[in-house]
mmJSON file of the N, C-alpha and C atoms, coordinates in Angstrom:
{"data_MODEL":{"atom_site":{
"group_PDB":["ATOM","ATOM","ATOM","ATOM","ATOM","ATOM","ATOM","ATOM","ATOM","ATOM","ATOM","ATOM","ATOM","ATOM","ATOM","ATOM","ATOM","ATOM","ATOM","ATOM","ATOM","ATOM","ATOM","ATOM","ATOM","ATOM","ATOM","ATOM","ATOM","ATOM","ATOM","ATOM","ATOM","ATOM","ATOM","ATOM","ATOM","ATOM","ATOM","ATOM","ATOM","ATOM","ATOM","ATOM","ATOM","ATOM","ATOM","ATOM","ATOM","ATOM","ATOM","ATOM","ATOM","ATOM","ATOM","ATOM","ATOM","ATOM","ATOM","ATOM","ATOM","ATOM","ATOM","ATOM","ATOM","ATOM","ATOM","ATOM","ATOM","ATOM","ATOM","ATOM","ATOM","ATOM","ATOM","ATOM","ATOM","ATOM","ATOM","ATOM","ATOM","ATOM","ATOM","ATOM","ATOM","ATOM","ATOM","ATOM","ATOM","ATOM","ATOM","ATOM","ATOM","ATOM","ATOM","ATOM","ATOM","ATOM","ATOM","ATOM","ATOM","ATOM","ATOM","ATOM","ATOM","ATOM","ATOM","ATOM","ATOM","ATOM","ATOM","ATOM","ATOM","ATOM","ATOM","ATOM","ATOM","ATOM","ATOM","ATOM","ATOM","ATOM","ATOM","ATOM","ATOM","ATOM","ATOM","ATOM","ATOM","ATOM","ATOM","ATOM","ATOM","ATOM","ATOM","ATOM","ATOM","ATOM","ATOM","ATOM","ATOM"],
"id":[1,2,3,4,5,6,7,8,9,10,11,12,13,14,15,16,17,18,19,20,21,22,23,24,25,26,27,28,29,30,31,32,33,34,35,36,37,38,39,40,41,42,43,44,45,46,47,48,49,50,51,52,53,54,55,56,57,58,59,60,61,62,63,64,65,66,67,68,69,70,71,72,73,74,75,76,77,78,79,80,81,82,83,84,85,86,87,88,89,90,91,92,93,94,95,96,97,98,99,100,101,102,103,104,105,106,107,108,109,110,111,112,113,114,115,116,117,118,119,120,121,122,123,124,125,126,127,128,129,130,131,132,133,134,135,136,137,138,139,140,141],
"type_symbol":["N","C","C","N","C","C","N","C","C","N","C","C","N","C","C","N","C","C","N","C","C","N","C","C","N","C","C","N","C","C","N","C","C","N","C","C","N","C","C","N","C","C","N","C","C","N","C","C","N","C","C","N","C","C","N","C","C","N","C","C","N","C","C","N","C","C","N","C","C","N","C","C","N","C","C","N","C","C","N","C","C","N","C","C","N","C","C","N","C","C","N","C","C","N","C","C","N","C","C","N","C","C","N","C","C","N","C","C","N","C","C","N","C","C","N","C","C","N","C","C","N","C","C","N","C","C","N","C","C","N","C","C","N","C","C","N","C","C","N","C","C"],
"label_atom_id":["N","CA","C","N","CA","C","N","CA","C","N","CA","C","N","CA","C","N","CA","C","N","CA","C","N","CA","C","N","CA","C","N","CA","C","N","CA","C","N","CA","C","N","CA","C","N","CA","C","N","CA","C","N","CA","C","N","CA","C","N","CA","C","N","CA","C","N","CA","C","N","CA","C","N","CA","C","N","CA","C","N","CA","C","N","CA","C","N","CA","C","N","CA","C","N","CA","C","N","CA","C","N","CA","C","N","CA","C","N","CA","C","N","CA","C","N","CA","C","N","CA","C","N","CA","C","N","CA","C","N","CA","C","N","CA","C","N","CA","C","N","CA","C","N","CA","C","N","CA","C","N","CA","C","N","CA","C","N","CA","C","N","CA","C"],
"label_alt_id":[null,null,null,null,null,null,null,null,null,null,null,null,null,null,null,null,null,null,null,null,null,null,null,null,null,null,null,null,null,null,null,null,null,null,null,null,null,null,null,null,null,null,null,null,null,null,null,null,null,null,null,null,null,null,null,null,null,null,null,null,null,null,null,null,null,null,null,null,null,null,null,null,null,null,null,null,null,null,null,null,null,null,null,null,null,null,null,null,null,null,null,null,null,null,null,null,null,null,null,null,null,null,null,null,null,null,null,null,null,null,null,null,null,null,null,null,null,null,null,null,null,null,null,null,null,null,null,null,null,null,null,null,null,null,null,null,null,null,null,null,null],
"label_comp_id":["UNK","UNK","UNK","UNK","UNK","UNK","UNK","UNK","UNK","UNK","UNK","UNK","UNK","UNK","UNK","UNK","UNK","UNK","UNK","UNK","UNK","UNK","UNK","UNK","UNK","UNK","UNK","UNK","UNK","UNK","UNK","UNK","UNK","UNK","UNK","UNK","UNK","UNK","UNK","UNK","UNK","UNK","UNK","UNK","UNK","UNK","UNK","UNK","UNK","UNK","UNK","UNK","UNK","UNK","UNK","UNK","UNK","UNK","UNK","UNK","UNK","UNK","UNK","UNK","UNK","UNK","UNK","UNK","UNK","UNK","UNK","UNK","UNK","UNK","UNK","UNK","UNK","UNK","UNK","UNK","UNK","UNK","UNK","UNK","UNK","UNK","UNK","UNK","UNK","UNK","UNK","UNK","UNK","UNK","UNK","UNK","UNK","UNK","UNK","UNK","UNK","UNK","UNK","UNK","UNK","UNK","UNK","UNK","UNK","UNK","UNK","UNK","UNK","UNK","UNK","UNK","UNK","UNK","UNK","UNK","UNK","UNK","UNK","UNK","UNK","UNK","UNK","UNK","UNK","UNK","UNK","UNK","UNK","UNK","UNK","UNK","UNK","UNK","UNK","UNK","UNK"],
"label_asym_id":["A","A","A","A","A","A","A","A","A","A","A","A","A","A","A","A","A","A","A","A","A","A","A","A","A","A","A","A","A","A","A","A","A","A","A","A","A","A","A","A","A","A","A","A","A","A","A","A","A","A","A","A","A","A","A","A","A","A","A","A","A","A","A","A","A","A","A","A","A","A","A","A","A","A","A","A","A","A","A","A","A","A","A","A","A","A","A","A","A","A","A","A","A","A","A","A","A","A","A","A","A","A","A","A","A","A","A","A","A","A","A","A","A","A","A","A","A","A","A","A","A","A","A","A","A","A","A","A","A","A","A","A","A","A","A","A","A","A","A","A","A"],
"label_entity_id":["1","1","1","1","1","1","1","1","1","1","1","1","1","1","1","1","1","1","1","1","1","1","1","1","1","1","1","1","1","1","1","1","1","1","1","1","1","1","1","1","1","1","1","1","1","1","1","1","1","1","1","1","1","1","1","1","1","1","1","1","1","1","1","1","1","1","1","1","1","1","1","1","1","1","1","1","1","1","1","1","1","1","1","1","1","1","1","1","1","1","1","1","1","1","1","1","1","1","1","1","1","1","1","1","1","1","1","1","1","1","1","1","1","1","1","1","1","1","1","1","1","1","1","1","1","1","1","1","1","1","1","1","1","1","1","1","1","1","1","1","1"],
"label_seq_id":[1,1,1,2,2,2,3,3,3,4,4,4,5,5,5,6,6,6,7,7,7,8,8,8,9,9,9,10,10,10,11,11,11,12,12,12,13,13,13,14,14,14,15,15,15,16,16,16,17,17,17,18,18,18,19,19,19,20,20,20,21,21,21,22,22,22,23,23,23,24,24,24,25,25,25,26,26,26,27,27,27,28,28,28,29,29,29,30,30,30,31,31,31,32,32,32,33,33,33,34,34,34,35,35,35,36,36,36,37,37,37,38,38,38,39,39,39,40,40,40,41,41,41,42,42,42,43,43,43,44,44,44,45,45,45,46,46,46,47,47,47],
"pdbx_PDB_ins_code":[null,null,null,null,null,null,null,null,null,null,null,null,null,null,null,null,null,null,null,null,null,null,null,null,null,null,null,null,null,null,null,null,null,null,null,null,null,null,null,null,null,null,null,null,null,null,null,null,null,null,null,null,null,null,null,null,null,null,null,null,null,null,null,null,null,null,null,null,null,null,null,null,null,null,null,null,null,null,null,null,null,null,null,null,null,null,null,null,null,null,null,null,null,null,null,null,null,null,null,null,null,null,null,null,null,null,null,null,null,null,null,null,null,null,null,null,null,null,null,null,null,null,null,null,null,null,null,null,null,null,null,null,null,null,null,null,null,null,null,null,null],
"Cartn_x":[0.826,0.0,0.878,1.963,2.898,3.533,3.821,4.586,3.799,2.502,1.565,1.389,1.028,0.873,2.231,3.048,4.31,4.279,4.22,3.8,2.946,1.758,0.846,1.043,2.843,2.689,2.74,2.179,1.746,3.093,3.168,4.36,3.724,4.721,4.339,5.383,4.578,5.314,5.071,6.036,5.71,6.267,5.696,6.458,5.92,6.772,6.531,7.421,5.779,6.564,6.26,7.592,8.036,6.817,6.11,5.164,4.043,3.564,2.454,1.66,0.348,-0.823,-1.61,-2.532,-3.513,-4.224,-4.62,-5.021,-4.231,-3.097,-2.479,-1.519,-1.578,-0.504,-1.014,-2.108,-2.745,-4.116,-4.532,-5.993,-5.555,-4.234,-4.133,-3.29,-3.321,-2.447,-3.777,-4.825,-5.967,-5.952,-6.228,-6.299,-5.583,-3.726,-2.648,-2.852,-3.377,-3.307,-4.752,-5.935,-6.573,-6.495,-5.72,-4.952,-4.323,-3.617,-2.562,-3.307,-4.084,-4.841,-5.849,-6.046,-6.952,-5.936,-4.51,-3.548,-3.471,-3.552,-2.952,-4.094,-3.424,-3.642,-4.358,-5.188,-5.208,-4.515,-3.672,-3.031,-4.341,-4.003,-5.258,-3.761,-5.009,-4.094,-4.414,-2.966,-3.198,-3.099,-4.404,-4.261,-2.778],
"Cartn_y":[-1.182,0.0,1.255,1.031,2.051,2.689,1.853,1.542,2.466,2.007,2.817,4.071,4.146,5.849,6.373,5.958,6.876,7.102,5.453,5.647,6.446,6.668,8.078,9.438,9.43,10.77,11.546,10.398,10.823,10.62,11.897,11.309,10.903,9.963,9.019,8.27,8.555,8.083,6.321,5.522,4.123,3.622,2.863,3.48,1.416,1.077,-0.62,-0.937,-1.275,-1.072,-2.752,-3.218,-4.665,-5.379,-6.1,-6.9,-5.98,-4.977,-3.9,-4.675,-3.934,-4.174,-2.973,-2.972,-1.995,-1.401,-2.895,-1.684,-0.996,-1.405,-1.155,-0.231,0.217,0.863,1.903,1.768,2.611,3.216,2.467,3.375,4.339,4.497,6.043,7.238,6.655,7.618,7.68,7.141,7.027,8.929,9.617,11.387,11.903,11.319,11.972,11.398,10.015,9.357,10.357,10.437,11.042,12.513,13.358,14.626,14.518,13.14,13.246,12.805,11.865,11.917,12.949,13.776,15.285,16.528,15.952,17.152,16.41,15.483,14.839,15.385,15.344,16.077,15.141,14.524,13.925,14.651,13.645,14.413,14.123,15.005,14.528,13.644,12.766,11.964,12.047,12.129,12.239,11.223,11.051,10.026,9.645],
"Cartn_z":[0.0,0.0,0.0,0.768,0.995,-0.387,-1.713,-2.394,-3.732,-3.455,-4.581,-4.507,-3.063,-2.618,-3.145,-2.83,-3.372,-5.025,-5.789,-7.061,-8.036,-6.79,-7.251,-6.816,-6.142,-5.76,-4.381,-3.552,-2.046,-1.355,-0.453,0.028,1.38,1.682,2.077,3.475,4.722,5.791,6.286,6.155,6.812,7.475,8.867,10.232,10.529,10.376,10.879,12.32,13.168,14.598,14.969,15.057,15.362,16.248,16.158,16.989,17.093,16.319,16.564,15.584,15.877,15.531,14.951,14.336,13.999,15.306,15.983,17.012,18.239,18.527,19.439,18.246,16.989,16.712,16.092,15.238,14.338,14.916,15.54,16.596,16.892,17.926,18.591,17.632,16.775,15.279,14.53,14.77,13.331,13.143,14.078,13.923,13.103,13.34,12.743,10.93,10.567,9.505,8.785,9.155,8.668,7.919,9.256,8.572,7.629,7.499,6.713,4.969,5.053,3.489,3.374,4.241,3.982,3.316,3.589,2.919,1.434,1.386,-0.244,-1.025,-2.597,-3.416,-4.683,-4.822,-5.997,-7.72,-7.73,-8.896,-10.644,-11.361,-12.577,-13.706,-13.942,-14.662,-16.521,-17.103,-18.361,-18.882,-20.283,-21.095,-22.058],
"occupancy":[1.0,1.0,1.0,1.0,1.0,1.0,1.0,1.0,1.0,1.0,1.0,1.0,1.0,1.0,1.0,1.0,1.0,1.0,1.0,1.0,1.0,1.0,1.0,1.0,1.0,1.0,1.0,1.0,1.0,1.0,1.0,1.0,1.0,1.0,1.0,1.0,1.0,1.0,1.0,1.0,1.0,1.0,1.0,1.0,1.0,1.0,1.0,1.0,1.0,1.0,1.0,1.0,1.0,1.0,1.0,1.0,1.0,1.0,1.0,1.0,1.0,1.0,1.0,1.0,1.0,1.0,1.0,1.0,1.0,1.0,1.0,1.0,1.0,1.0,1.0,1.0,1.0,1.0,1.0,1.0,1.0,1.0,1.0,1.0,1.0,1.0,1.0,1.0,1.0,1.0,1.0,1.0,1.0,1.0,1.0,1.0,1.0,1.0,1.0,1.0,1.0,1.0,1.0,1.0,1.0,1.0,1.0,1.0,1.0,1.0,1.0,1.0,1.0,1.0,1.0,1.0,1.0,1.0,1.0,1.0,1.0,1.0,1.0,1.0,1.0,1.0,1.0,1.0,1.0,1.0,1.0,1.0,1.0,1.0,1.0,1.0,1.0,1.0,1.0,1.0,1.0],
"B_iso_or_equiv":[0.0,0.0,0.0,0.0,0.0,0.0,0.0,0.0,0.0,0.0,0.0,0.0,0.0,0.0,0.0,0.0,0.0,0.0,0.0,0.0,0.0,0.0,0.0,0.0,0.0,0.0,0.0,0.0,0.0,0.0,0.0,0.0,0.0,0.0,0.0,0.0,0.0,0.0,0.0,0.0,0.0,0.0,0.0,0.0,0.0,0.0,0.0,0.0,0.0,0.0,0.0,0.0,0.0,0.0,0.0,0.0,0.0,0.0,0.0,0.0,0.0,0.0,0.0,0.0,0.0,0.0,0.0,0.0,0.0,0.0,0.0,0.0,0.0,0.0,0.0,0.0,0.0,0.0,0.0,0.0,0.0,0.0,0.0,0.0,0.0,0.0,0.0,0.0,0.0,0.0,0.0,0.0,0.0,0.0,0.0,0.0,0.0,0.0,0.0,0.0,0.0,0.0,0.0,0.0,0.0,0.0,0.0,0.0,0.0,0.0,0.0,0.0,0.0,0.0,0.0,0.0,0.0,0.0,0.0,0.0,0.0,0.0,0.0,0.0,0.0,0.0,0.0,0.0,0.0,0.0,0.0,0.0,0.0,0.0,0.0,0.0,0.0,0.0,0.0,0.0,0.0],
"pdbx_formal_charge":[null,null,null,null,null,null,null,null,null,null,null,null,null,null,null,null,null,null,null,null,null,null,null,null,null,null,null,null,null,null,null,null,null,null,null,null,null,null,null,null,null,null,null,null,null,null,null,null,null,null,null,null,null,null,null,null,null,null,null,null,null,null,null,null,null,null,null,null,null,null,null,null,null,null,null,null,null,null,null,null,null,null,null,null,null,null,null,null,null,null,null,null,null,null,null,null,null,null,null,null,null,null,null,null,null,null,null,null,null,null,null,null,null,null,null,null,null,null,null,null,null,null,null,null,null,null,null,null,null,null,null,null,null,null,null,null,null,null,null,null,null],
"auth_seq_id":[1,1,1,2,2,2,3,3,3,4,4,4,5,5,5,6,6,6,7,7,7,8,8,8,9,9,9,10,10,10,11,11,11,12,12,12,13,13,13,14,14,14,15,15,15,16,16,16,17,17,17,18,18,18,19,19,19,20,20,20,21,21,21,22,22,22,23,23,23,24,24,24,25,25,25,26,26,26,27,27,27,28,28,28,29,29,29,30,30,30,31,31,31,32,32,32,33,33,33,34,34,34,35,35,35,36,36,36,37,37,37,38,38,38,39,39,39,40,40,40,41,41,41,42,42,42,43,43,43,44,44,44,45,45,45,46,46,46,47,47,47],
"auth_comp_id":["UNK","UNK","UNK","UNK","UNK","UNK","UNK","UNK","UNK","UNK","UNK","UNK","UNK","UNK","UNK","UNK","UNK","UNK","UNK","UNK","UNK","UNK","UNK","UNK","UNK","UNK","UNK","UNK","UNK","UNK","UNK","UNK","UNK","UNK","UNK","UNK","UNK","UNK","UNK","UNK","UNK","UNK","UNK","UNK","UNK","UNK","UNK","UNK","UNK","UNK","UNK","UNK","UNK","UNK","UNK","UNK","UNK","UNK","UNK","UNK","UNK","UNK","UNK","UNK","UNK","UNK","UNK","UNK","UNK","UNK","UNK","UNK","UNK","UNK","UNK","UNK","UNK","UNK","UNK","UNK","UNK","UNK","UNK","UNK","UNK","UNK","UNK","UNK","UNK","UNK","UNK","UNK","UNK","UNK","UNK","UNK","UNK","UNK","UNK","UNK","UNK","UNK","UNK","UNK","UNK","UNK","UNK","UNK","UNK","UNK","UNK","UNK","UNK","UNK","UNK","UNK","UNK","UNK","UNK","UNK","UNK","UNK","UNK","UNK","UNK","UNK","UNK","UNK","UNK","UNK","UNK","UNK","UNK","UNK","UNK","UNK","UNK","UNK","UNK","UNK","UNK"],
"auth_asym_id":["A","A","A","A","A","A","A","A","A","A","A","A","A","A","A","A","A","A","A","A","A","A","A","A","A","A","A","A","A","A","A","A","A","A","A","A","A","A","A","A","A","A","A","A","A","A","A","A","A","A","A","A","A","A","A","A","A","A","A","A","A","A","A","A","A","A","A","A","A","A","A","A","A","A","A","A","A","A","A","A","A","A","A","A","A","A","A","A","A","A","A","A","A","A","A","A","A","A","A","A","A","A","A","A","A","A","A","A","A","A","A","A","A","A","A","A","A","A","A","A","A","A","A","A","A","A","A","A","A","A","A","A","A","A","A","A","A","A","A","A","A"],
"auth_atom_id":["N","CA","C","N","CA","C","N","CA","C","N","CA","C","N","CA","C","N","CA","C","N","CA","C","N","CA","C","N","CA","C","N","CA","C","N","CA","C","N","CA","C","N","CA","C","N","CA","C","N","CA","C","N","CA","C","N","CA","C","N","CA","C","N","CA","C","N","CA","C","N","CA","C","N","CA","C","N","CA","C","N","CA","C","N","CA","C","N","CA","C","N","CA","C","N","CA","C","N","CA","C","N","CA","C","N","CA","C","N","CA","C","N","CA","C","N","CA","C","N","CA","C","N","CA","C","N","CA","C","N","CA","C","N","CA","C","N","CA","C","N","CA","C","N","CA","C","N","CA","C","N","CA","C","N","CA","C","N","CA","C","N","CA","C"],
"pdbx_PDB_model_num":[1,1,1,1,1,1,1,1,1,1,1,1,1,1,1,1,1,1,1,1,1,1,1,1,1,1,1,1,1,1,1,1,1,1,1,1,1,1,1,1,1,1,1,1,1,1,1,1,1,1,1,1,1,1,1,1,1,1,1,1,1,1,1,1,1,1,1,1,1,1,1,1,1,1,1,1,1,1,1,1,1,1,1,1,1,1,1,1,1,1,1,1,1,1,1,1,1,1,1,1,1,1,1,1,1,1,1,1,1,1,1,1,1,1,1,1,1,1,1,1,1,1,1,1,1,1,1,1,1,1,1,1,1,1,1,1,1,1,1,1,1]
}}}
């Protein structure tokens, strides 16, 4: 997932925390992750 976002552009933070989980890792970041695809930009794509 990480790999595409960059491919389309997004920059892109990925933070793999050894033995973490979604919910023990990404629940209390869900605020910071949301801000963070409210700043991205959909780029327009040419044929």
């Amino acid at each position: 997932m990480a790999e595409a976002g960059k491919k389309a552009g997004a920059d892109i933070v990925y933070v793999e925390v050894p033995g973490g989980s979604h919910v023990g890792v990404a629940a209390p970041a869900f605020a910071a992750m949301l801000d963070f695809f409210a700043r991205q930009q959909k780029r327009a794509e040419h044929p």
